[in-house]
C-alpha positions in Angstrom: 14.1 -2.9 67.5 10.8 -3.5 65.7 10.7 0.4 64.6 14.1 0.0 63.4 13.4 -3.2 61.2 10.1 -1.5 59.8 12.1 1.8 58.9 15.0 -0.8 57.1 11.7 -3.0 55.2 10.4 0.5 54.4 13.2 1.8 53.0 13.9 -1.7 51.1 10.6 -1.6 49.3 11.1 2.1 48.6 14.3 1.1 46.4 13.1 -1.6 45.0 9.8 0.2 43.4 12.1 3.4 42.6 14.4 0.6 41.1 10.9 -0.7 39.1 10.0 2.5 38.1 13.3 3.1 36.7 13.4 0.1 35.0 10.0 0.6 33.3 10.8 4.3 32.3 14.1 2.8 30.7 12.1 1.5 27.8 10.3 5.0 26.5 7.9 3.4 23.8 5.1 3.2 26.1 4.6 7.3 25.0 4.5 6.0 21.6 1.6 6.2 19.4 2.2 3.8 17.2 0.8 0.3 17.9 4.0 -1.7 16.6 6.0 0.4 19.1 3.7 -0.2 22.0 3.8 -3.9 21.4 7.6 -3.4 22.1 6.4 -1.0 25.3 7.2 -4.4 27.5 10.3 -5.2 26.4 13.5 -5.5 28.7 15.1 -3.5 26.4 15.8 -0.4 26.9 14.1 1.0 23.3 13.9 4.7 22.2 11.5 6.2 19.7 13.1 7.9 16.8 14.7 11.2 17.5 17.3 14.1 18.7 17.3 12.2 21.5 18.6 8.8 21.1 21.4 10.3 18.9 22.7 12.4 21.9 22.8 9.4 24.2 24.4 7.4 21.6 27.2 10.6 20.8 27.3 11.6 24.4 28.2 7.4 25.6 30.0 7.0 22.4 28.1 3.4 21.7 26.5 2.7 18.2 23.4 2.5 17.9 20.8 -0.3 16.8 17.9 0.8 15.3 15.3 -2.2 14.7 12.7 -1.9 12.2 9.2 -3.4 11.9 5.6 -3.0 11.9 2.7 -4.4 13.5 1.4 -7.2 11.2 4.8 -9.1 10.5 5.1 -12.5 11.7 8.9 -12.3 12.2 8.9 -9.0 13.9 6.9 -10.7 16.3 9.4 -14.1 16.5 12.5 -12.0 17.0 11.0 -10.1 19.9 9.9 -13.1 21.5 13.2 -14.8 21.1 15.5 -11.8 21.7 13.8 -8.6 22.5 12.2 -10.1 25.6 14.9 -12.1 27.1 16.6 -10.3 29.8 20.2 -11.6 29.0 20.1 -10.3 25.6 18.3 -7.4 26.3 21.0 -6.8 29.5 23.7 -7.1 26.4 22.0 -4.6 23.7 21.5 -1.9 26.7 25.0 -2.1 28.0 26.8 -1.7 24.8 24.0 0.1 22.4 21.2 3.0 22.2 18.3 1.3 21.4 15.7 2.3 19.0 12.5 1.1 17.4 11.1 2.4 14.2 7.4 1.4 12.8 8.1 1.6 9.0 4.9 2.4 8.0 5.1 5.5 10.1 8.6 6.6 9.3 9.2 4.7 6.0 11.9 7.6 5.3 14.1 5.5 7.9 13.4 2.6 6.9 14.2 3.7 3.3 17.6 4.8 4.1 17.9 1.4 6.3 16.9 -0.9 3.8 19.0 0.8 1.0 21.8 0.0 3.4 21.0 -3.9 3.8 20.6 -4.5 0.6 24.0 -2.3 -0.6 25.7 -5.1 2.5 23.9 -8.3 2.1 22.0 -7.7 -1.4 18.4 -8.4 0.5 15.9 -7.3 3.1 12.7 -7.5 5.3 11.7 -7.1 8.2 11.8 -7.2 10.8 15.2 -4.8 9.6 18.1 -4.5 12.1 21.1 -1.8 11.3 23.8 -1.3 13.6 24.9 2.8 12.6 27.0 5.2 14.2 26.2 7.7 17.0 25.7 10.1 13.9 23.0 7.5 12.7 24.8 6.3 9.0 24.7 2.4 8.8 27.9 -0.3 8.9 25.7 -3.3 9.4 22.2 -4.5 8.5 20.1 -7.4 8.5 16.6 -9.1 9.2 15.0 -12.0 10.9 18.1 -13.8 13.4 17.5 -16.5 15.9 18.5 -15.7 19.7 22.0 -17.3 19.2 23.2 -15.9 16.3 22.0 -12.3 17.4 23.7 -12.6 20.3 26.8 -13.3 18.1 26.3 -10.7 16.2 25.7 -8.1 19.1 29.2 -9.6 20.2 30.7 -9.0 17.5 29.6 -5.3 16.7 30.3 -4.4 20.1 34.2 -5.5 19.6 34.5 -4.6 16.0 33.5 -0.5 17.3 35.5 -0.7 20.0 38.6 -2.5 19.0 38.5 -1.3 15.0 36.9 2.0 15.0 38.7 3.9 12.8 37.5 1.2 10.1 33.9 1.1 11.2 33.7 5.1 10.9 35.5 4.4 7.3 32.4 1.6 6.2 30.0 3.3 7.7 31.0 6.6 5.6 30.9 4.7 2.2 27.4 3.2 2.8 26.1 6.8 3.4 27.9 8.0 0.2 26.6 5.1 -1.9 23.1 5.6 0.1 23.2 9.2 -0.8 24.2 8.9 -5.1 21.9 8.1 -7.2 21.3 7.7 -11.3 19.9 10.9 -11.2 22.4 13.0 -9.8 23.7 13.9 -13.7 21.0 16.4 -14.1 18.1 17.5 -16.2 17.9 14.7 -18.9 16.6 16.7 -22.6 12.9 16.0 -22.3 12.3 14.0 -26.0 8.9 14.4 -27.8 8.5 11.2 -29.9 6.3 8.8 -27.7 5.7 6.3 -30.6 3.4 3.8 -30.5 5.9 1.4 -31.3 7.4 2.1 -28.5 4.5 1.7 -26.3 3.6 -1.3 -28.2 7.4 -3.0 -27.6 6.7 -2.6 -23.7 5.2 -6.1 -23.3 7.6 -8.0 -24.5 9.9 -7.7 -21.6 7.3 -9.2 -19.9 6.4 -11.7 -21.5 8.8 -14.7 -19.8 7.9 -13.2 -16.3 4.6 -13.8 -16.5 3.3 -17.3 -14.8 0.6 -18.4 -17.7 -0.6 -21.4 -16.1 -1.1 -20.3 -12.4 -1.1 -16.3 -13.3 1.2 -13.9 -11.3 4.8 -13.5 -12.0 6.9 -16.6 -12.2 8.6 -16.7 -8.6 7.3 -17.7 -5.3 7.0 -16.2 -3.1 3.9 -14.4 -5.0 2.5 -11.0 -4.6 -0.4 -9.6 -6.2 1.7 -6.6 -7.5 -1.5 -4.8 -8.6 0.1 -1.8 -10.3 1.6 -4.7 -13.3 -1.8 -5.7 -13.9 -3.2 -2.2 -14.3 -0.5 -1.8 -17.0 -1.6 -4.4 -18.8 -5.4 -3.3 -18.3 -4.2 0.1 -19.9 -1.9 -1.6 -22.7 -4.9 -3.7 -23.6 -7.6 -1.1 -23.9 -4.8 1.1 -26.0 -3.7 -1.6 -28.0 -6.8 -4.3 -28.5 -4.2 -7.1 -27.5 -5.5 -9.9 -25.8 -2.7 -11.5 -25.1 -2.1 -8.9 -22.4 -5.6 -8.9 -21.6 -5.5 -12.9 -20.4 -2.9 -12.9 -18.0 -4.2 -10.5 -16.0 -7.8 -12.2 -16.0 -5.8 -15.9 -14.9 -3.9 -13.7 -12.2 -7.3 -12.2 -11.1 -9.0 -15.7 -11.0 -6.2 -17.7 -9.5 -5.8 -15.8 -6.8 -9.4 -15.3 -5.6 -9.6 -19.4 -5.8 -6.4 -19.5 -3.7 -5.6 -19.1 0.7 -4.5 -15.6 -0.2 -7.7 -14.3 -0.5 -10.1 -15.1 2.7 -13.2 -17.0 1.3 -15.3 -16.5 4.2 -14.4 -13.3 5.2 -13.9 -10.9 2.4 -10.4 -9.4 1.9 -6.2 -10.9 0.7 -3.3 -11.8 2.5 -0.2 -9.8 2.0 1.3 -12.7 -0.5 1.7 -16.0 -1.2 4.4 -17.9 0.1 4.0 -20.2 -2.4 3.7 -20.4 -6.4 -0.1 -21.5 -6.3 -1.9 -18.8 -3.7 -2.2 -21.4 -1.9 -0.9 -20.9 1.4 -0.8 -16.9 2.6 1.4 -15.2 4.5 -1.6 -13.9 7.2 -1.3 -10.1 7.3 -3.8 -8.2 5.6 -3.3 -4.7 4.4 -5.0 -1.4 3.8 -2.9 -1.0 0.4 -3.1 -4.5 -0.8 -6.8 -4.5 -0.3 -7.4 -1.0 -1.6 -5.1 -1.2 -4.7 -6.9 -4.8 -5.3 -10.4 -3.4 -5.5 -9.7 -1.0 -8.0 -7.8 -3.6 -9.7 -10.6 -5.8 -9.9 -12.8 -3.1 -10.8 -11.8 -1.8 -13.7 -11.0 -5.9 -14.8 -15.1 -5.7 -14.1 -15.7 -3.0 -16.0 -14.0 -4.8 -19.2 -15.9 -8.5 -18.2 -18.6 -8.2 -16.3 -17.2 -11.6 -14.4 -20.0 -12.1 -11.3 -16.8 -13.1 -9.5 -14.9 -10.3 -9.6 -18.1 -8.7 -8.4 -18.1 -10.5 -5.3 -14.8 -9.9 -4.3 -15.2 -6.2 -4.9 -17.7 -6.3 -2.3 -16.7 -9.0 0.4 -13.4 -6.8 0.0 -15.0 -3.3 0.7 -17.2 -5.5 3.4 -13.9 -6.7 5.1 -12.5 -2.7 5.1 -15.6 -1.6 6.6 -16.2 -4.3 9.2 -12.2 -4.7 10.3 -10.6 -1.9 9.2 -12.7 1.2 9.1 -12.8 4.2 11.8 -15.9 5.7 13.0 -14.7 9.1 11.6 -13.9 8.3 8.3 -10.5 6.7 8.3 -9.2 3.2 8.1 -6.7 1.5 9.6 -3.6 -0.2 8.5 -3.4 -3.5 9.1 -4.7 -6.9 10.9 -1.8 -8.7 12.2 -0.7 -12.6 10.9 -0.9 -14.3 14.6 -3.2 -14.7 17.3 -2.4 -16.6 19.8 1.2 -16.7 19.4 0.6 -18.4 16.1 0.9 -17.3 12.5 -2.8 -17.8 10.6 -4.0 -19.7 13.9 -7.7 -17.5 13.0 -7.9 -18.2 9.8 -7.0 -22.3 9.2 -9.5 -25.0 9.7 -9.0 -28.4 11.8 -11.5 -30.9 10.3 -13.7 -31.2 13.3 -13.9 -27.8 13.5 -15.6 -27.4 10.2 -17.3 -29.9 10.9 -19.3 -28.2 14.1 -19.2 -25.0 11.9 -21.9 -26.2 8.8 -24.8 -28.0 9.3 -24.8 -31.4 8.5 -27.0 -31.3 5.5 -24.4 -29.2 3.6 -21.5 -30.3 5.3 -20.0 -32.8 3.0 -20.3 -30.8 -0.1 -19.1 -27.8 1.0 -16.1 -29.8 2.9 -15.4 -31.0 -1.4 -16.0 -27.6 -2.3 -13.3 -26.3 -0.3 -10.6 -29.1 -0.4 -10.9 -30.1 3.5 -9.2 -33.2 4.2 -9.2 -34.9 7.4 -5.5 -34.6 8.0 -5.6 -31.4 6.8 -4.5 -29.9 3.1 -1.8 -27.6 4.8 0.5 -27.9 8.1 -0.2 -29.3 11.8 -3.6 -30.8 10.5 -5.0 -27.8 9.8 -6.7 -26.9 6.2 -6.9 -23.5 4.3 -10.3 -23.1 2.3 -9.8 -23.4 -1.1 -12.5 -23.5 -3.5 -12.2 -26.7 -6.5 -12.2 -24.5 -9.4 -15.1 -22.2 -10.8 -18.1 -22.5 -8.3 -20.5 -23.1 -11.9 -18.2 -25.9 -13.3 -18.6 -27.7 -9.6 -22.0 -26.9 -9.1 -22.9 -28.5 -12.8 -20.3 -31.6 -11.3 -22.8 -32.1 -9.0 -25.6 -31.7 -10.7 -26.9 -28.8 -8.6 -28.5 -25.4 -10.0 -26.2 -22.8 -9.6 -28.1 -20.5 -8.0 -29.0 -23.2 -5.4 -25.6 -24.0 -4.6 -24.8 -19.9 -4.6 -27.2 -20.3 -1.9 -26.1 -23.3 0.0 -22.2 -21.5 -0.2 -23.7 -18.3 0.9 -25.3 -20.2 3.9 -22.2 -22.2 4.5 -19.8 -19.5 4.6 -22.1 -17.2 6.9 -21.7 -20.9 9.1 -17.8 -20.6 9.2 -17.8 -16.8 9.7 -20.0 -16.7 12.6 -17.6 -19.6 14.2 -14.2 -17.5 13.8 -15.6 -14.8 15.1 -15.6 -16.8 17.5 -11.9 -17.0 18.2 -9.3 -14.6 19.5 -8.9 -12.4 16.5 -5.3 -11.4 15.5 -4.5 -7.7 16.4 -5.5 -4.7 14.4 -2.9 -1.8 13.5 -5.5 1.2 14.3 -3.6 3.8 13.0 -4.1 6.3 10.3 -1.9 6.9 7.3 -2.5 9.4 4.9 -1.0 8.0 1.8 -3.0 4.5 2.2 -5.9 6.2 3.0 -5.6 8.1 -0.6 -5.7 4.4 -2.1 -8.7 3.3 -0.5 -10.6 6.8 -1.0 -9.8 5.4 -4.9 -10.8 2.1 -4.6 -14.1 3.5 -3.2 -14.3 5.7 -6.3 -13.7 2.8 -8.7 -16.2 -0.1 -6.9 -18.3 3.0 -7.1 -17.8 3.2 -11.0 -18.0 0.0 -11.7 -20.7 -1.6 -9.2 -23.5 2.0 -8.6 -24.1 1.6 -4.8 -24.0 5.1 -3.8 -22.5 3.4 -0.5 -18.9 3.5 -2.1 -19.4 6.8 -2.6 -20.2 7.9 0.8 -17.7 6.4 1.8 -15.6 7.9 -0.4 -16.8 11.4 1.0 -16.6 10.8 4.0 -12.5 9.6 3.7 -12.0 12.9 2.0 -13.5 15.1 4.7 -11.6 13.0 7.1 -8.3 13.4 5.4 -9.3 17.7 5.1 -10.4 17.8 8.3 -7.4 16.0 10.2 -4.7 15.6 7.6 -4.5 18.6 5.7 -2.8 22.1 7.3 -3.8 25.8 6.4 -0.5 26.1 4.4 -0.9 23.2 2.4 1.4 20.6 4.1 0.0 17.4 4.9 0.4 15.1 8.0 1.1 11.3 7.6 -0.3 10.1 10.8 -3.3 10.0 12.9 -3.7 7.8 16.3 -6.1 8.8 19.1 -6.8 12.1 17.8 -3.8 13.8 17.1 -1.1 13.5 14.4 2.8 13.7 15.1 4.4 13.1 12.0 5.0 15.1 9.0 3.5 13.7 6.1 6.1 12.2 3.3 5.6 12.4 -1.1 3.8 9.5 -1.0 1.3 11.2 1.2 0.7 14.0 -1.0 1.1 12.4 -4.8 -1.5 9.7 -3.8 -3.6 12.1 -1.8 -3.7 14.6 -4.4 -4.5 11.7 -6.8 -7.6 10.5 -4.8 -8.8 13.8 -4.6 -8.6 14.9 -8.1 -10.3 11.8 -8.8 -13.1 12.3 -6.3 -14.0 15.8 -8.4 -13.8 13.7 -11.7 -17.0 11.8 -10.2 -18.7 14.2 -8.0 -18.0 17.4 -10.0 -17.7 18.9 -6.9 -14.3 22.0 -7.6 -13.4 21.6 -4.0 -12.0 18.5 -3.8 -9.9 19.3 -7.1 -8.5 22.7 -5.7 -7.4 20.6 -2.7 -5.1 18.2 -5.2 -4.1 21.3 -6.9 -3.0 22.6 -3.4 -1.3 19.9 -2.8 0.4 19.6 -6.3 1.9 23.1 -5.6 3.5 22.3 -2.1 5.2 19.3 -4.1 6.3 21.2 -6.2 7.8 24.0 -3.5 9.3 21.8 -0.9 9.8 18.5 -2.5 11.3 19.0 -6.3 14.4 18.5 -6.4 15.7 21.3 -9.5 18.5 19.0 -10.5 16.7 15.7 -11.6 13.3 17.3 -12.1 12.6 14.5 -9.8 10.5 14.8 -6.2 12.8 14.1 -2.9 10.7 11.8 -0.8 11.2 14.2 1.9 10.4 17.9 1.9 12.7 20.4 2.8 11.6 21.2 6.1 12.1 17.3 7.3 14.1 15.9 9.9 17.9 16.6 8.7 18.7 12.5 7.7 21.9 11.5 6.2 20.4 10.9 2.9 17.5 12.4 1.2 16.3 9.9 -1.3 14.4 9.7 -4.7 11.8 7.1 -5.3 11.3 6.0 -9.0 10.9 1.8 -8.5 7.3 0.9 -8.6 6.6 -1.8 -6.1 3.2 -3.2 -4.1 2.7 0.8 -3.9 3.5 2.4 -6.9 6.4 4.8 -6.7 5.8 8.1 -5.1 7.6 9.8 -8.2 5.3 8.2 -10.4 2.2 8.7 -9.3 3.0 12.2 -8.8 4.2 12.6 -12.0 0.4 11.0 -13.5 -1.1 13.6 -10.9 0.8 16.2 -12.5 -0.3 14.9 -16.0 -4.1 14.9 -15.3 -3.9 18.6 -13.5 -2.8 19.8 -16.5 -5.5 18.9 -18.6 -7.9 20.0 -15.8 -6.4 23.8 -15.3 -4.9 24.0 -19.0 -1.9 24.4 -16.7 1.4 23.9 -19.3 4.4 24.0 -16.1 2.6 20.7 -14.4 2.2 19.0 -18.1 6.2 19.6 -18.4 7.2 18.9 -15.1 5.4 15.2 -15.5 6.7 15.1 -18.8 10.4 15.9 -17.4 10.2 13.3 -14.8 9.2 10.4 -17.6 12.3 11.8 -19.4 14.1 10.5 -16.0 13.2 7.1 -16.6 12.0 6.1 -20.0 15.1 4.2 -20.5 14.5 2.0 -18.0 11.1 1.2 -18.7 11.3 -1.7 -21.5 14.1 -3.2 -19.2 12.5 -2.8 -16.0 9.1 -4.3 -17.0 6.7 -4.7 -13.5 8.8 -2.1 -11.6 8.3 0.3 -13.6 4.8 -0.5 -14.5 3.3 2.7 -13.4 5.6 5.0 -15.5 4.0 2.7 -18.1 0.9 4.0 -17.7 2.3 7.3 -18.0 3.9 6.4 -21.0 0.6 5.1 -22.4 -1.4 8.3 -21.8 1.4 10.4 -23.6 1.5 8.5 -26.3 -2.2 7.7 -26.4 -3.3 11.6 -26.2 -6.3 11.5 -23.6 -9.8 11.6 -24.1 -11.0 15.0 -22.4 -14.8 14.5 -21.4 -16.6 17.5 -20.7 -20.4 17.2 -19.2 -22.4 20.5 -18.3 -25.7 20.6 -17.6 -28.2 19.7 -14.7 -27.7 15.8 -15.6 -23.7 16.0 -16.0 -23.2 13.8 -12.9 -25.3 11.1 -13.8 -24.3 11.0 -17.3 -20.6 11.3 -16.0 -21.1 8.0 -13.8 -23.5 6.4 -16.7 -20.1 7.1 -18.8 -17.7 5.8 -16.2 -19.3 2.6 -15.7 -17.0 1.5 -18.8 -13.3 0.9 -18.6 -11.8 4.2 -20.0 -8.1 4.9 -18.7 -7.0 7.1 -21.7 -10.3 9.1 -20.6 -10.0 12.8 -18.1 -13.7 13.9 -16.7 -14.6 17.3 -15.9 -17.9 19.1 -15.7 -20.8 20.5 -13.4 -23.0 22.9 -13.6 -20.5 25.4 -13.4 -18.1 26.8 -16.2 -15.2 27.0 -13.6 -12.1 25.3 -15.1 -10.9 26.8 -18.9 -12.3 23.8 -20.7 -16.2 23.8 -19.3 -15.9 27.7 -20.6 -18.8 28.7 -22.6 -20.3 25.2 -22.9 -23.4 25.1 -20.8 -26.4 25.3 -22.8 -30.0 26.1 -21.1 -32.0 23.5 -19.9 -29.5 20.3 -21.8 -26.9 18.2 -20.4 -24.2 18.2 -23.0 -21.4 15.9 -23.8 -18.1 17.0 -24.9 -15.9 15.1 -26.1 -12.1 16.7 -26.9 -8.8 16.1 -27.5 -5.7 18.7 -26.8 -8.4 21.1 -26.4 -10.1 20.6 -29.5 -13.7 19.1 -29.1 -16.0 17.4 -31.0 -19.7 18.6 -31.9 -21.4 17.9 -28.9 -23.7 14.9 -28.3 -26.2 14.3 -25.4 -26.6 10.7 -25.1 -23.9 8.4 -23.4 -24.1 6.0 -26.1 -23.2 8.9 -28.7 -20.3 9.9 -26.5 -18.8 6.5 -26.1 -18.7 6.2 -29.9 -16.6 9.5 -30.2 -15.0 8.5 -27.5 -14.0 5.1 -28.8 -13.6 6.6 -32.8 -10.5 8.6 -31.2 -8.4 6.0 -29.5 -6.6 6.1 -32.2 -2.7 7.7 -31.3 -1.4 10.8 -32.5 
């Protein structure tokens, strides 16, 4: 009797942990590399990554599918799995009547493109986290964001009847979103390419920016605000080409506002993903690779033109954050830090009073307090306060009456205070993976602090990026890879990856002087142009033509918080013409432009980067050749100013057509040319920046 009941227990707890196991191996993320699908790795659900497989079930079961998309820093990702992803009565729901799948955007953000195009074309908005409801054959009948437990049960509901009961309709829906996914404004064809960039029409681009722009608190007038960093460059450009200041002073208020407001971390170095708010004042917690790279080079070149000691500091607290929170020790970064810790959005970076309080020593405490706006009920929600600094730290320091340098000092010791007390706390989760294409921005940033600041650091870094991104990223055929997590890559890369990419690198050989890294951005260039270009538009698919069959294969041309793959390939293409003397790249940019021109003066901050484009074609570019032993540290000497209508090339080497029969023994020389036509050349930098600034003058 006893050996009978042990064999039945025995046999009990043998199902039950096959029963476990099954259960666990039900939800498949836990094979995933990306961190955003391995927080899900725990969920009831029954998730899928995304691929060939999923898409069987789904066909083979006949169910739809939901494919829920997200990334690791967002707040409301993180809700709606804790509300609905991880209780078992939903989760029992989704995995009866769906295939479940989960999609980080940043590592497939060719699904979430076609996914977001669809939830905007059925409720004229979107976000994430991003949830679509498709067919087995994966096109979209039903998309939305963010929904509390209740309603996305209802919705589930719903769905479920409305394919079972109604399917012939849902299969009709479902076919017109992925025609209207699938047409685009370019689909008419080649558009004439037209020669006549006037200045006037350069000039006229402003004005349809003018009532955007917020001219008392800086930014665009909306809430919520985001930094948008490609608008500002625009202006940067338009007022270097143009000597107006009017476009020159928003862009210093947006600049200033923001590094007074929550959005950008006073202690710590680094911004928030926006504003949820019209003031800066109250950030929405992530913190990205791309905000923060695009925003030092943003406040860069804004140093370059001022000098402002501010914008210095933030260049470098910045660049500090990068290394400290978001840096690999190979040479990569990472992508994100996450909004919450401890189950709560901003929880590491707000302020109760008493903390502060046991932060700063008491002999500073009560001015710094002022300085930052503390209040004892707090200046923001639940009691807690965000630091932000009353006005320009000179004006309060003369409030005061303090030296300025003194209280630099006592700020510098008070914010060392708070920093060494957060890192105290449990510190919000950190996205370590690798993408290719944000990588590219911050190997530019470190380029540009580099330019504008001298510390040879930035530029170490900067080589060191670029050897990782060779090393890891880049194939013998010329194809890149967009991911890398825990030493491998598993994702092929997308145009993004190669426009910026090729950028970055093309600009690392306009510092260095060093060919390599420019034959790698013309390697690049040309496997654009062979397995992206599509030869109807003139245009670039953001998929190449080896890529996962999709059921649409979509252009990007809207600039956004990263500029549009199309058009910072089509600069690329512009500037490699002018380094190679290569004629097909200079038409194919100037074909793409053609494309779009139209919609520039209508379009005004999302179109910002073809802006640029627009500026250096009408404003023919500066062509700066330096040979000679010194070229390098004449070419940084050089690049120290604000010069965007300005290509550099040199060495010691005559190894690209225009550095042909230049060198001269034993004297660095300075050419400076135009269309291929140079000036008598000069040796001092001073000499060159008068040539230099005698010819901004447009064709």
């Amino acid at each position: 009797m006893n050996k009978l009941l042990f064999l039945l227990s025995t046999l009990i707890l043998l199902t039950y942990c096959q029963g476990q196991d099954n259960k666990e191996n039900m939800n498949k993320l836990k094979y995933a590399s990306s961190p955003y699908l391995l927080q899900h790795a725990d969920n009831p659900v029954h998730w899928q990554e995304w691929g060939e497989e999923a898409f069987a079930q789904a066909k083979k079961e006949n169910k739809p599918l939901i494919i829920s998309i997200g990334y690791a820093a967002c707040h409301w990702c993180h809700v709606m799995e804790h509300e609905s992803f991880s209780d078992e009565e939903v989760a029992a729901y989704m995995n009866e009547n769906f295939v479940c799948i989960k999609v980080d955007r940043e590592e497939r953000p060719d699904v979430d493109r076609i996914y977001m195009d669809a939830a905007q074309m059925i409720n004229g908005q979107g976000g994430w986290p991003l949830n679509a409801f498709a067919l087995p054959d994966g096109k979209p009948f039903f998309a939305g964001t963010y929904f509390p437990r209740q309603r996305w049960m209802d919705i589930l509901s719903k769905i479920h009847d409305l394919y079972v009961g109604e399917n012939d309709k849902v299969v009709s829906y479902a076919n017109q979103i992925a025609n209207g996914i699938n047409s685009h404004s370019l689909d008419e064809g080649l558009i004439k390419q037209e020669h006549d960039f006037s200045v006037e029409n350069y000039k006229s681009l402003f004005d349809s920016w003018k009532n955007q722009i917020d001219y008392k608190l800086g930014g665009f007038n909306r809430a919520p605000k985001f930094p948008l960093p490609v608008a500002w460059e625009f202006l940067l450009q338009y007022y270097y080409l143009t000597n107006d200041k009017e476009a020159l002073n928003p862009v210093l208020l947006t600049l200033d506002e923001m590094s007074k407001g929550g959005i950008y971390d006073q202690i710590g170095g680094g911004f928030a993903r926006y504003s949820v708010d019209e003031f800066w004042k109250v950030p929405h917690f992530e913190k990205m690779l791309y905000d923060n790279a695009q925003l030092i080079s943003l406040y860069a070149n804004a140093y370059k033109i001022t000098k402002k000691p501010r914008y210095k500091e933030i260049i470098e607290q910045t660049f500090d954050f990068i290394i400290r929170e978001l840096s690999d020790d190979n040479g990569g970064f990472y992508s994100s830090l996450n909004a919450d810790s401890e189950g709560e959005e901003g929880k590491f970076y707000v302020w109760a009073r008493h903390e502060f309080n046991e932060a700063v020593a008491d002999d500073i405490r009560e001015l710094i307090g002022e300085y930052y706006q503390l209040k004892p009920q707090g200046n923001w929600e639940n009691g807690n306060n965000i630091l932000l600094p009353k006005g320009d730290k000179n004006e309060f320091a003369k409030s005061k009456n303090i030296d300025f340098e003194k209280f630099d000092e006592i700020l510098d010791r008070a914010d060392e205070q708070l920093l060494n007390y957060r890192d105290k706390r449990e510190r919000p989760s950190t996205d370590n993976k690798i993408l290719t294409a944000w990588n590219g921005l911050m190997l530019n940033a470190c380029l540009d602090a580099y330019t504008a600041l001298g510390d040879k650091k930035y530029l170490a870094t900067a080589i060191k990026n670029a050897e990782f991104l060779e090393k890891n990223m880049l194939e013998e055929d010329g194809s890149l890879l967009r991911n890398f997590m825990n030493g491998k890559s598993s994702i092929h890369a997308f145009l993004d990856d190669y426009a910026i990419t090729a950028n970055a690198m093309a600009h690392l050989y306009a510092i260095s002087f060093d060919k390599h890294w420019l034959d790698i951005a013309e390697t690049l260039a040309d496997y654009s142009i062979d397995h992206f270009r599509d030869e109807k538009s003139g245009m670039f698919f953001y998929t190449s033509d080896n890529s996962e069959n999709l059921i649409a294969r979509t252009i990007e041309t809207t600039d956004n918080v990263i500029p549009a793959s199309n058009s910072i390939m089509a600069i690329t293409l512009f500037e490699l013409s002018h380094l190679f003397d290569n004629e097909q790249y200079f038409n194919l940019s100037k074909q793409m432009f053609a494309q779009v021109r139209n919609k520039i003066p209508e379009a005004g901050p999302w179109y910002a980067n073809w802006a640029v484009l627009q500026g250096l074609l009408t404003y023919e570019v500066n062509e700066i050749a330096i040979v000679g032993e010194n070229s390098v540290k004449i070419n940084i000497e050089l690049q120290k100013n604000y010069l965007p209508a300005s290509i550099f090339l040199g060495g010691e080497k005559e190894n690209l057509p225009l550095l042909e029969n230049r060198l001269m023994p034993s004297r660095t020389m300075i050419y400076v040319c135009r269309n291929k036509s140079c000036k008598l050349p000069v040796e001092s930098v001073e000499e060159a920046l008068a040539q230099i600034n005698s010819r901004n003058l447009p064709r």
